[in-house]
Backbone and ligand atoms as CSV (ligand in chain L), in Angstrom:
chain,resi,resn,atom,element,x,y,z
A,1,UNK,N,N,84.658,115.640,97.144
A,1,UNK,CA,C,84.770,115.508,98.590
A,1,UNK,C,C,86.232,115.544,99.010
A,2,UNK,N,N,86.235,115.884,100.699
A,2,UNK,CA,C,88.020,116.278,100.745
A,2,UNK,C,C,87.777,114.438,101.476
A,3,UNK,N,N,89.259,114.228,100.963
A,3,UNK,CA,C,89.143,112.780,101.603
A,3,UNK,C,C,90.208,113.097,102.592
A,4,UNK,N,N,90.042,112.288,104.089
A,4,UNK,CA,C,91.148,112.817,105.312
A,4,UNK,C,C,92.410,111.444,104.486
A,5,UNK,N,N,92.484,111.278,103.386
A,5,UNK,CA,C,93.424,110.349,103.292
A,5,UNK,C,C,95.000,111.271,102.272
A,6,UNK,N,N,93.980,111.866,101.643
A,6,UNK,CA,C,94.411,112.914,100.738
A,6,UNK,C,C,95.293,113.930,101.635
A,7,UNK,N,N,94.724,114.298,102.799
A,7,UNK,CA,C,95.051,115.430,103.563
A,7,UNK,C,C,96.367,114.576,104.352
A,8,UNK,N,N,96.206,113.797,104.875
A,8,UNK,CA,C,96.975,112.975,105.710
A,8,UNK,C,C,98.320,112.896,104.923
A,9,UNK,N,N,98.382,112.571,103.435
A,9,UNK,CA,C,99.087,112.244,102.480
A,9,UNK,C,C,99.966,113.052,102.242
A,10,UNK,N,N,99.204,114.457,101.728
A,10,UNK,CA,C,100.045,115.758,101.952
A,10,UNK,C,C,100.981,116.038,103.155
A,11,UNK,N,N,100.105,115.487,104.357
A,11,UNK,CA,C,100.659,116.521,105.423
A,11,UNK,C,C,102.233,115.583,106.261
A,12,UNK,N,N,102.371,114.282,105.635
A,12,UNK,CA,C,102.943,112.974,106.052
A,12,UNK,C,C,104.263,113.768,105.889
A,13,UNK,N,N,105.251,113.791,106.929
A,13,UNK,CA,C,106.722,114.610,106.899
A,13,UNK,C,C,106.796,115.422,106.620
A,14,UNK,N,N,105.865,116.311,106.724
A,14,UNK,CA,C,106.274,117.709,107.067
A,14,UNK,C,C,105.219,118.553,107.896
A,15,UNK,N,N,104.991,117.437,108.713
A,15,UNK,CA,C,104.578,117.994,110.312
A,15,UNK,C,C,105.005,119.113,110.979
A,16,UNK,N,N,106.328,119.130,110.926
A,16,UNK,CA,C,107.128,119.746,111.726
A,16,UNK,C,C,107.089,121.745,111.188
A,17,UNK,N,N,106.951,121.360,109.786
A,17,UNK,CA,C,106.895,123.224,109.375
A,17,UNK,C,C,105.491,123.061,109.448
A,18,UNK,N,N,104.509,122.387,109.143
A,18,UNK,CA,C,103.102,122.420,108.865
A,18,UNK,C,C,102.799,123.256,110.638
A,19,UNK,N,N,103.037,122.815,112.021
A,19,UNK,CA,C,102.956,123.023,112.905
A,19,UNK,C,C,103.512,124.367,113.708
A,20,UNK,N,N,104.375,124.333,112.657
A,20,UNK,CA,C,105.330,126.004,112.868
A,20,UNK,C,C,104.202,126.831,112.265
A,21,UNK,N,N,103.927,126.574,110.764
A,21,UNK,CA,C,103.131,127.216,110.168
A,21,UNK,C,C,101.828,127.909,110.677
A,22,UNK,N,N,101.687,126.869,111.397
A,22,UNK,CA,C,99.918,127.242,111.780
A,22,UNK,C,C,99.747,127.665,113.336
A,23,UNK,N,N,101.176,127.858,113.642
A,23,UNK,CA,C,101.178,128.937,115.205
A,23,UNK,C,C,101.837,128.140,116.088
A,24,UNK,N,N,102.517,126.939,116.290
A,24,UNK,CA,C,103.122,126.290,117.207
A,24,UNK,C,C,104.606,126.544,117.616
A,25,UNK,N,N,104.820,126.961,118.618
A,25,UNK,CA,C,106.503,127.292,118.996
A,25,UNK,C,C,107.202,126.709,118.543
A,26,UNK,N,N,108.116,126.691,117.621
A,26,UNK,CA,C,109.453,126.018,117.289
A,26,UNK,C,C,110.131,125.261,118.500
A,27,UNK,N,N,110.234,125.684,119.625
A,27,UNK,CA,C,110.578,125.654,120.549
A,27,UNK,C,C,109.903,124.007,121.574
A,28,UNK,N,N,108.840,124.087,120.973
A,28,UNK,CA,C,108.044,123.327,121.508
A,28,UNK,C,C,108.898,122.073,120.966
A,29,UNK,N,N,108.859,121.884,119.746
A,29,UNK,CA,C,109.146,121.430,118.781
A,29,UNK,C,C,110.455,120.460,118.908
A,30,UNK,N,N,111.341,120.478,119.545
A,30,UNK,CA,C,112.937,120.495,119.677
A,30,UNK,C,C,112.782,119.264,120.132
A,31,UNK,N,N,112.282,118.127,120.539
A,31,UNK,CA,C,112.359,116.694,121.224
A,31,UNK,C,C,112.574,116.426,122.187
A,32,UNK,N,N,112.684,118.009,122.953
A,32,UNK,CA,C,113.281,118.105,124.594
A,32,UNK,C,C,111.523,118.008,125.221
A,33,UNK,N,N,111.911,117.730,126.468
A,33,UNK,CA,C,110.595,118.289,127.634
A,33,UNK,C,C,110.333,119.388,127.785
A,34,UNK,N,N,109.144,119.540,128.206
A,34,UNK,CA,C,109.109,121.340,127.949
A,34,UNK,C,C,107.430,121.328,128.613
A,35,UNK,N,N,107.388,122.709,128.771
A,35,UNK,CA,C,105.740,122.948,128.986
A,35,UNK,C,C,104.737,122.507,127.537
A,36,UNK,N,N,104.036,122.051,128.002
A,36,UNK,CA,C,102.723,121.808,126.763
A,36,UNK,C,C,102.105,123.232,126.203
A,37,UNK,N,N,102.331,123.407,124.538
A,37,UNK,CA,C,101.809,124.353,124.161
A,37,UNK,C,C,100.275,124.223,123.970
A,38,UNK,N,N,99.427,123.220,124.267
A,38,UNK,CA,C,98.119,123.271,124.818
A,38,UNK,C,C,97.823,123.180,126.156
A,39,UNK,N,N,98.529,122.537,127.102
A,39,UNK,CA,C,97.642,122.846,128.285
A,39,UNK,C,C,99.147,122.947,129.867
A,40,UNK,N,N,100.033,123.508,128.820
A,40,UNK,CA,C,101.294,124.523,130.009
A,40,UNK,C,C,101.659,123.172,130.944
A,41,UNK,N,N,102.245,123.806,132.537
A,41,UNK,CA,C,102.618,122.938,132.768
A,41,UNK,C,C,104.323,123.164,132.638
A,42,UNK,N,N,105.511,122.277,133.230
A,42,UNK,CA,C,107.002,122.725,133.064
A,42,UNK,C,C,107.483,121.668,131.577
A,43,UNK,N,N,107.559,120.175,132.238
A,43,UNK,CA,C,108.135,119.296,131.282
A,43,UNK,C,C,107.227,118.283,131.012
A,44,UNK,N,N,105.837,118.395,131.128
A,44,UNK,CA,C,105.099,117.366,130.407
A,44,UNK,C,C,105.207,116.840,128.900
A,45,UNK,N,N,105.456,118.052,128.251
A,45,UNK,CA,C,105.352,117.626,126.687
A,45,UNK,C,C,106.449,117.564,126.010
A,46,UNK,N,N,106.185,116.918,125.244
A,46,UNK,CA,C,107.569,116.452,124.518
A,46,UNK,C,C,107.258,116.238,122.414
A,47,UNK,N,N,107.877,116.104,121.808
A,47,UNK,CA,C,107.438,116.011,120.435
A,47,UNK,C,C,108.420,115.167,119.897
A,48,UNK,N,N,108.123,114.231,119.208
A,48,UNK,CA,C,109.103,113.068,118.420
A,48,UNK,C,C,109.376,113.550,116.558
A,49,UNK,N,N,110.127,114.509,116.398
A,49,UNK,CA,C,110.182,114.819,115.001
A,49,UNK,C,C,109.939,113.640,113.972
A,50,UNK,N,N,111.069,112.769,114.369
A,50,UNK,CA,C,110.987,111.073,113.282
A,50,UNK,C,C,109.676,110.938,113.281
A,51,UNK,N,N,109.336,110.796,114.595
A,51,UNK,CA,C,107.864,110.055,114.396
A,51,UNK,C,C,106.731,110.649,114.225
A,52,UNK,N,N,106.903,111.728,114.171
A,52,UNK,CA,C,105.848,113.108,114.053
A,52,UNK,C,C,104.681,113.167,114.934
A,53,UNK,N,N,105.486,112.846,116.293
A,53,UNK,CA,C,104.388,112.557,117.120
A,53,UNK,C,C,104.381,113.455,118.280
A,54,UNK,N,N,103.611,113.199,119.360
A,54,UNK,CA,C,103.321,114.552,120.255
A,54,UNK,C,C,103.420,113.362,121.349
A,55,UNK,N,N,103.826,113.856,122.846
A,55,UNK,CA,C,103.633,113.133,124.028
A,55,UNK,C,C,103.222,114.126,125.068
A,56,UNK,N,N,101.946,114.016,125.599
A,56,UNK,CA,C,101.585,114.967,126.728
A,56,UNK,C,C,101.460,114.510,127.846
A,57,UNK,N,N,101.716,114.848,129.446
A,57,UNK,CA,C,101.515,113.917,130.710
A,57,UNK,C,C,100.458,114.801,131.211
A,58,UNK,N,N,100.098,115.858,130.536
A,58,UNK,CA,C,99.091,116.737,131.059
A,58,UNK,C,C,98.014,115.926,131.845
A,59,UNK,N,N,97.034,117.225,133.158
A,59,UNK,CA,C,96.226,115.938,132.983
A,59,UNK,C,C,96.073,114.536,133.728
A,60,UNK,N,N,97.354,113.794,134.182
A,60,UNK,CA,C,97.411,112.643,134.816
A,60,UNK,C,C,97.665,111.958,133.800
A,61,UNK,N,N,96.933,111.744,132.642
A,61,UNK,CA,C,96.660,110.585,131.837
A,61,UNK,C,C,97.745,111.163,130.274
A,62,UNK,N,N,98.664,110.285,130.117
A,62,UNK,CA,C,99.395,110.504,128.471
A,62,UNK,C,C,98.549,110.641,127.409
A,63,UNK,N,N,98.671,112.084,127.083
A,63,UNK,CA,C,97.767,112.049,125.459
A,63,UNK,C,C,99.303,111.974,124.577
A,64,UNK,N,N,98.910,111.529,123.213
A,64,UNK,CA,C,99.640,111.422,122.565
A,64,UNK,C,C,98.487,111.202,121.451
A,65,UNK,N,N,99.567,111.680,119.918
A,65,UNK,CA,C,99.246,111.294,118.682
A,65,UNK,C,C,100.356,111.905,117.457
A,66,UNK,N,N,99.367,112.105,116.714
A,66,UNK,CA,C,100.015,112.606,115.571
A,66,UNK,C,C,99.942,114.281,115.426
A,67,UNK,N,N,100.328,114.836,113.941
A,67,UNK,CA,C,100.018,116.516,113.936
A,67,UNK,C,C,99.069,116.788,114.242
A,68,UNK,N,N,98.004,116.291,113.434
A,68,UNK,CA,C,96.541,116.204,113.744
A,68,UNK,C,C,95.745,116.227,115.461
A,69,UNK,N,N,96.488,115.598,115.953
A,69,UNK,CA,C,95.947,115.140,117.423
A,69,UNK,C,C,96.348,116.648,117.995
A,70,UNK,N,N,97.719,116.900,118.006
A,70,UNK,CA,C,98.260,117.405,118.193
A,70,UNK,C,C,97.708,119.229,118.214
A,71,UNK,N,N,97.158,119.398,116.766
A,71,UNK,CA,C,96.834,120.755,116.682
A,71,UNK,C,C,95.215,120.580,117.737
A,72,UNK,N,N,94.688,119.458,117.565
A,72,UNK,CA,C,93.291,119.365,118.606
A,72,UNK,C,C,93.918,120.073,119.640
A,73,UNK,N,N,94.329,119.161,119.768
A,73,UNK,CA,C,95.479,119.555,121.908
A,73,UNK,C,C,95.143,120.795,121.770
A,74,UNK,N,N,95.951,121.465,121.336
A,74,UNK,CA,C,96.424,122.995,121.390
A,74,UNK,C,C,95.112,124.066,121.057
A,75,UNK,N,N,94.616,123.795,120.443
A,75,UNK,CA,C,93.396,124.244,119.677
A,75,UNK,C,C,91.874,124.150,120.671
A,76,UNK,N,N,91.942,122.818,120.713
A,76,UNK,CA,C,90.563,122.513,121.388
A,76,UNK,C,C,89.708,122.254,119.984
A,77,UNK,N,N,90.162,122.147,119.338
A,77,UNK,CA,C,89.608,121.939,117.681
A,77,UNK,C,C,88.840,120.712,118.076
A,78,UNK,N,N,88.206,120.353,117.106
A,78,UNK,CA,C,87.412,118.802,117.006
A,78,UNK,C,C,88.278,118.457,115.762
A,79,UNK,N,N,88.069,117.021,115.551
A,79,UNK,CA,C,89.072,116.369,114.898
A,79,UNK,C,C,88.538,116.881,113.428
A,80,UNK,N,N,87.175,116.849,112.939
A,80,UNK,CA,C,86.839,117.405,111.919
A,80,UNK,C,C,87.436,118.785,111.206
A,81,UNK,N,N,87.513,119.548,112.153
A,81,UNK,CA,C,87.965,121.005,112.569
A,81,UNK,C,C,89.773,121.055,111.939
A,82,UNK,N,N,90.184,120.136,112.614
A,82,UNK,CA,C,91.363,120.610,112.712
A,82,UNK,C,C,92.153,119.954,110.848
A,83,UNK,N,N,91.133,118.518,110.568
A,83,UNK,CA,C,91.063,118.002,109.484
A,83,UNK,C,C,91.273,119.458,108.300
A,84,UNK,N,N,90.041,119.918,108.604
A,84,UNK,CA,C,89.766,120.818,107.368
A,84,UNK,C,C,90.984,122.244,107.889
A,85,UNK,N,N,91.346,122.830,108.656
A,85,UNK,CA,C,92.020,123.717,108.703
A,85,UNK,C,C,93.698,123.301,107.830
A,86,UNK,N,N,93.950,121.880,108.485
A,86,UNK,CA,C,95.246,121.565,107.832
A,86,UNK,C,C,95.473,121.476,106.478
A,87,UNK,N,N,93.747,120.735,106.078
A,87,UNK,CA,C,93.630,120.928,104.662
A,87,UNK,C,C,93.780,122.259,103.789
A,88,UNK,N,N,92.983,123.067,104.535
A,88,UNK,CA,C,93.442,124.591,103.979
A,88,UNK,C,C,94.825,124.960,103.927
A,89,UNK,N,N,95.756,124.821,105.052
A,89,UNK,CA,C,97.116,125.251,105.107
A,89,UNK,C,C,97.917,125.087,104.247
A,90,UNK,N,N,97.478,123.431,103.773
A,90,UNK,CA,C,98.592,122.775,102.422
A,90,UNK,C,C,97.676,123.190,100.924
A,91,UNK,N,N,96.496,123.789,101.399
A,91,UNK,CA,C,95.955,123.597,99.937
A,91,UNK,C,C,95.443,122.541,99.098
A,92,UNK,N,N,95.100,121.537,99.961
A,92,UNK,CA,C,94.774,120.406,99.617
A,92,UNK,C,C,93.367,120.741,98.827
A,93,UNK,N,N,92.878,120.528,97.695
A,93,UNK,CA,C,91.461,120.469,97.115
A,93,UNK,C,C,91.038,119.247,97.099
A,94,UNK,N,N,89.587,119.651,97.385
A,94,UNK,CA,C,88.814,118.099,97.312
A,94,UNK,C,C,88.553,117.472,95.943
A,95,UNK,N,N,88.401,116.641,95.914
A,95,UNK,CA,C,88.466,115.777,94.661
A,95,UNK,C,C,87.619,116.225,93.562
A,96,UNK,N,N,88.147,116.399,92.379
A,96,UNK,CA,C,87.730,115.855,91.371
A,96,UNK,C,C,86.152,115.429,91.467
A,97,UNK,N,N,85.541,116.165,89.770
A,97,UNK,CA,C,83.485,115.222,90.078
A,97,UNK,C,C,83.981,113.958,89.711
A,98,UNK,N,N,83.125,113.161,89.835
A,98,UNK,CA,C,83.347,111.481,89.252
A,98,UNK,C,C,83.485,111.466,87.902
A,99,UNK,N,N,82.768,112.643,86.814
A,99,UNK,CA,C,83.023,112.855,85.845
A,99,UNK,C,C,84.695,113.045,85.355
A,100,UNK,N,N,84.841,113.690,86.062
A,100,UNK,CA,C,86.512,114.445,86.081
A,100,UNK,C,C,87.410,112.949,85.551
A,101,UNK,N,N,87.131,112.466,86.969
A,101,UNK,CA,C,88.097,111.120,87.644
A,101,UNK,C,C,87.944,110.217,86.564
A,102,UNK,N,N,86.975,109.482,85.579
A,102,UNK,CA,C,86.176,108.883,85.314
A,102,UNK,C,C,87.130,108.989,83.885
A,103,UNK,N,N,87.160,110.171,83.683
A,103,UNK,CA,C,87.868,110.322,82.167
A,103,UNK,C,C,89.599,109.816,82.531
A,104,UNK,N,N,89.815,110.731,83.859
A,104,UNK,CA,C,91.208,110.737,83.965
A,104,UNK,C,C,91.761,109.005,83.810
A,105,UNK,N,N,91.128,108.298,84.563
A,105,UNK,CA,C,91.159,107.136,84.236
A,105,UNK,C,C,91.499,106.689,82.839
A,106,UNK,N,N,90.138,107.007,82.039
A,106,UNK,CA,C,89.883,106.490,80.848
A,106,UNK,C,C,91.582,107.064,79.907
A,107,UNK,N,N,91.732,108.100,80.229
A,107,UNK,CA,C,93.026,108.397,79.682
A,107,UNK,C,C,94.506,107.805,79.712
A,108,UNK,N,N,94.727,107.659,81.460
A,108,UNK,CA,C,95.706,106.721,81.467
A,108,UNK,C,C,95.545,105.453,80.871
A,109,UNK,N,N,94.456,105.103,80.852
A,109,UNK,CA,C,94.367,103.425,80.116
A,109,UNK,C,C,94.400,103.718,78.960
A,110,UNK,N,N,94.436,104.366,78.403
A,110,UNK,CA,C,94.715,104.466,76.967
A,110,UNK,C,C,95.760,104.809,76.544
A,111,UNK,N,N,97.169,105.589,77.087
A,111,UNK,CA,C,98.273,106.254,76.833
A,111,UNK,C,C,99.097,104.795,77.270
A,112,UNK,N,N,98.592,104.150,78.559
A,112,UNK,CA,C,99.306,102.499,78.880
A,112,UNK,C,C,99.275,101.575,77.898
A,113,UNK,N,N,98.056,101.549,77.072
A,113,UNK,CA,C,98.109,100.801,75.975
A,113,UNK,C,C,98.813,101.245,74.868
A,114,UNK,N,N,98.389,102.519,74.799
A,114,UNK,CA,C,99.234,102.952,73.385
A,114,UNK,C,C,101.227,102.425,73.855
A,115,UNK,N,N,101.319,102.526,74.701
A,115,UNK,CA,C,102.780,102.292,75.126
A,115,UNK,C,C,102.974,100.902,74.980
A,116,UNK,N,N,101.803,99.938,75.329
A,116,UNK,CA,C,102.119,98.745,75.121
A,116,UNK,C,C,102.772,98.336,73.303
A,117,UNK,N,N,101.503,99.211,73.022
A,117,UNK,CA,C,101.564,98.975,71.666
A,117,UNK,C,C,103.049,98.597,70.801
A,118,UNK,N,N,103.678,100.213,71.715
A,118,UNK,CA,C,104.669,100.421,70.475
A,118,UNK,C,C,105.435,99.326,70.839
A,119,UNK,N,N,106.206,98.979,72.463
A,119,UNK,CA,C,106.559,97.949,73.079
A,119,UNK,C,C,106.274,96.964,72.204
A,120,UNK,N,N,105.385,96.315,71.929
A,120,UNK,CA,C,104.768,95.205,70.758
A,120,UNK,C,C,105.511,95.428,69.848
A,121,UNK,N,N,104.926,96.519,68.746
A,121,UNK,CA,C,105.533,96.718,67.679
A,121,UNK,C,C,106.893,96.522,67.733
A,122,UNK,N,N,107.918,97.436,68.406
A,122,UNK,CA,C,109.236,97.087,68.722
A,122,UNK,C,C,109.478,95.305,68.407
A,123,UNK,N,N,109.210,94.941,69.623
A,123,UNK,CA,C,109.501,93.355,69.679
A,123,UNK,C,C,109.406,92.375,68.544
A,124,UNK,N,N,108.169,92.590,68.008
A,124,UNK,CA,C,107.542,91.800,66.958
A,124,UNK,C,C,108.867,92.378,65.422
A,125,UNK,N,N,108.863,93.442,65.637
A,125,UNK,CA,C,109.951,94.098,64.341
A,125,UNK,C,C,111.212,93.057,64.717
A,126,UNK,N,N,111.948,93.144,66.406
A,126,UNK,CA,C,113.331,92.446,66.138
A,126,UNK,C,C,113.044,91.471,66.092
A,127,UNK,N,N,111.778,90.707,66.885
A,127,UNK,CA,C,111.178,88.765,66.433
A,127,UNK,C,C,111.678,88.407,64.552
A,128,UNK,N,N,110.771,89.766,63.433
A,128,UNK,CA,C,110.912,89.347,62.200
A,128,UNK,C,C,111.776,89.077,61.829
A,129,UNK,N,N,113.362,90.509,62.551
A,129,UNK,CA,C,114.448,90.610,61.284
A,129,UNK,C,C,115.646,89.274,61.909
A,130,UNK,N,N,115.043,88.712,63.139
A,130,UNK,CA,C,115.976,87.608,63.935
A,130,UNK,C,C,115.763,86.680,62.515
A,131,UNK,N,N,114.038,86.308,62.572
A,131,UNK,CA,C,113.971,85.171,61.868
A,131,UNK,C,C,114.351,85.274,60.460
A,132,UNK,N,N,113.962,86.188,59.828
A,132,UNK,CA,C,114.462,86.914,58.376
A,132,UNK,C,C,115.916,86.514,58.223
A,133,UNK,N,N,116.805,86.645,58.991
A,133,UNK,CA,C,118.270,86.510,58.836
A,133,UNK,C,C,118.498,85.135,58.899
A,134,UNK,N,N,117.800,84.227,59.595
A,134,UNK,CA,C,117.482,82.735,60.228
A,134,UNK,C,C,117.566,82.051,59.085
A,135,UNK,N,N,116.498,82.503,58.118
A,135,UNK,CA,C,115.638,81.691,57.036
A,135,UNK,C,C,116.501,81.952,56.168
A,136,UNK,N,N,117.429,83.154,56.081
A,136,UNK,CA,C,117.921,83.429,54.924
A,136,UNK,C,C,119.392,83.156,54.858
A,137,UNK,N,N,119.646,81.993,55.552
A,137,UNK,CA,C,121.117,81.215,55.640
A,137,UNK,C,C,121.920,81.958,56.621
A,138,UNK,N,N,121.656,82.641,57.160
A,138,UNK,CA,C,122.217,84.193,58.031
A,138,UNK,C,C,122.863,83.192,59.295
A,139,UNK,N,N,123.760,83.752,60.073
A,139,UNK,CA,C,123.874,82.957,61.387
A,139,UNK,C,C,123.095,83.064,62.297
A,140,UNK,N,N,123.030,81.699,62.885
A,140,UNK,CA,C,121.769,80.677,63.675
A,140,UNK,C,C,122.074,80.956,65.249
A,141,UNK,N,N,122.940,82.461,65.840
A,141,UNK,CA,C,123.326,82.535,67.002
A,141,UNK,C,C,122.342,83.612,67.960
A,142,UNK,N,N,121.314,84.084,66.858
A,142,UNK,CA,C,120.506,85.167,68.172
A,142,UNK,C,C,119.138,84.293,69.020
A,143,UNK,N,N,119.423,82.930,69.131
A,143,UNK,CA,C,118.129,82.605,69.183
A,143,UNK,C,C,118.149,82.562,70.466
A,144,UNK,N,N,118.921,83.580,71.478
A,144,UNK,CA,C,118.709,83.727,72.939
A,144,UNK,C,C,117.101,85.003,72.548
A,145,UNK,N,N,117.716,85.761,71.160
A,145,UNK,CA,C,117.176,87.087,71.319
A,145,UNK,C,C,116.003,87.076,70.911
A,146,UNK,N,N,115.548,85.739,70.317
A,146,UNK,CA,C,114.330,85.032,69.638
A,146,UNK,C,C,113.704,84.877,70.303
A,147,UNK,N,N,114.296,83.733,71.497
A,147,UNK,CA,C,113.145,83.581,72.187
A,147,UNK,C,C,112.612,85.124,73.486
A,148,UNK,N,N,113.719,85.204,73.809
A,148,UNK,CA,C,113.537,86.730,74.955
A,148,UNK,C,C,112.274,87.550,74.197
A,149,UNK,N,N,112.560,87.599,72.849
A,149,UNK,CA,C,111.660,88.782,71.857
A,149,UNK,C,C,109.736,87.790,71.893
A,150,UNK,N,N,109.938,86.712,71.900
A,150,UNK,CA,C,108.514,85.943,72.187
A,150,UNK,C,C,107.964,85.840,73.412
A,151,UNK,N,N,108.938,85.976,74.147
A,151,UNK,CA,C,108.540,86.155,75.671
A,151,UNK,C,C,107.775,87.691,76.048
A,152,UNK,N,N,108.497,88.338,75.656
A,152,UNK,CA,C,108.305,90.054,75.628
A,152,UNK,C,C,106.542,89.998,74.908
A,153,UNK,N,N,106.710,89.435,73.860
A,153,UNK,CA,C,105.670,89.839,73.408
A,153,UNK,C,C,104.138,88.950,74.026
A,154,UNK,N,N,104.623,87.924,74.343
A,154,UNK,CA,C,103.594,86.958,75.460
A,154,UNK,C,C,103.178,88.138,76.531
A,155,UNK,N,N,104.165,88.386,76.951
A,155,UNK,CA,C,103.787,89.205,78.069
A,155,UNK,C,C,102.863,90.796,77.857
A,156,UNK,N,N,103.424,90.972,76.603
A,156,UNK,CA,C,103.243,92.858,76.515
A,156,UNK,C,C,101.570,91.984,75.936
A,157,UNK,N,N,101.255,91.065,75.578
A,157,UNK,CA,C,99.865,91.166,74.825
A,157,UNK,C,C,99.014,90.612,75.921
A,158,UNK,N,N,99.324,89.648,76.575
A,158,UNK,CA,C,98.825,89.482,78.251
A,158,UNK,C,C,98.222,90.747,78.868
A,159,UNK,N,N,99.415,91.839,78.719
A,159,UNK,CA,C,98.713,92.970,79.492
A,159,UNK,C,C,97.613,93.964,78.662
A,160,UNK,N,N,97.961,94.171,76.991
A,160,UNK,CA,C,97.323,94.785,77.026
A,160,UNK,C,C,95.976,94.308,76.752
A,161,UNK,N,N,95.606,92.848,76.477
A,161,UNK,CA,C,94.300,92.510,77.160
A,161,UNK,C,C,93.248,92.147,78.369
A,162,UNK,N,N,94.978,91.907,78.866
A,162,UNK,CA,C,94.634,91.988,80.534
A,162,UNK,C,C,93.848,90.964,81.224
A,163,UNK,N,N,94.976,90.087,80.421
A,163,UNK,CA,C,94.824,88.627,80.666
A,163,UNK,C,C,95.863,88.069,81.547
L,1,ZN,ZN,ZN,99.193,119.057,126.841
C-alpha cells in the first residue's frame, strides 16, 4: 500500500522544484504577491518557500496549506488525486508485502546483534587481559578501565536480550 506518510516524507523540502516540476510558474513561486496560479486574480497569492506553504485571498475566504493543498488549488484535484500524482512524480513505491517487511526486520535484528556480539567479545577480551595483568603482580592502575569494560558489557548484554 502507498502510505500518504511515505509520500509526504519524500516530498518534505523540496516542494518548491516538486511544484515547478509538475507545471507551476516559478514565478508564482518567489514569496511576492501575485495572481493565483489556480484561481487568477492580481495579488491574492502568495507562497512561503521556508514554510512550504501557499496563501490564497481568492474567493473572500484565505485558503492556505501545504504542496499538496496547493497542487488541489490549481488542479481542482481531490486530495486523493493529487496524493497519488505527487507520488508518481518522486517515484515513491508502495510498500513492500508484509512478507518482504517481515524478513527485512528479521535481518536488521540480527546484523544488531551480531554487532552487539562482537562489542561483547571486544570488552570481555580487554575485562580478561586488565585482570590477567592484575593477578599477575602487573600494575593495579587500569581499574578505571575495569570497571568502564563491566559497565560496557552490563549494558551491551542488557540489549542484546533486551532487557
Ligand atoms: Zn487561489
Amino acid at each position: 500500500m502507498l502510505r500518504f506518510s511515505d509520500v509526504k516524507n519524500a516530498a518534505n523540502g523540496k516542494w518548491e522544484g516538486i511544484l515547478i516540476g509538475m507545471g507551476v510558474s516559478p514565478e508564482c513561486l518567489t514569496g511576492k504577491h501575485g495572481p493565483c496560479p489556480g484561481c487568477g486574480g492580481n495579488d491574492r497569492f502568495r507562497y512561503d518557500k521556508e514554510k512550504e506553504r501557499f496563501y490564497c485571498g481568492g474567493g473572500g475566504e484565505l485558503a492556505t496549506g501545504d504542496g499538496f493543498d496547493l497542487l488541489s488549488h490549481i488542479n481542482g484535484w481531490e486530495t486523493a488525486e493529487t496524493f497519488k500524482e505527487v507520488a508518481e512524480y518522486l517515484g515513491v513505491k508502495p510498500d513492500a508485502s508484509p512478507e518482504a517487511k517481515a524478513k527485512a526486520v528479521k535481518y536488521a535484528k540480527q546484523a544488531e546483534a551480531v554487532k552487539l556480539e562482537k562489542e561483547l567479545s571486544h570488552e570481555m577480551t580487554v575485562l580478561g587481559q586488565v585482570l590477567f595483568v592484575r593477578s599477575n603482580g602487573g600494575p593495579k592502575d587500569h581499574w578505571e578501565r575495569e570497571i568502564e569494560a563491566a559497565k560496557t558489557i552490563y549494558k551491551l548484554l542488557r540489549r542484546l536480550y533486551g532487557k
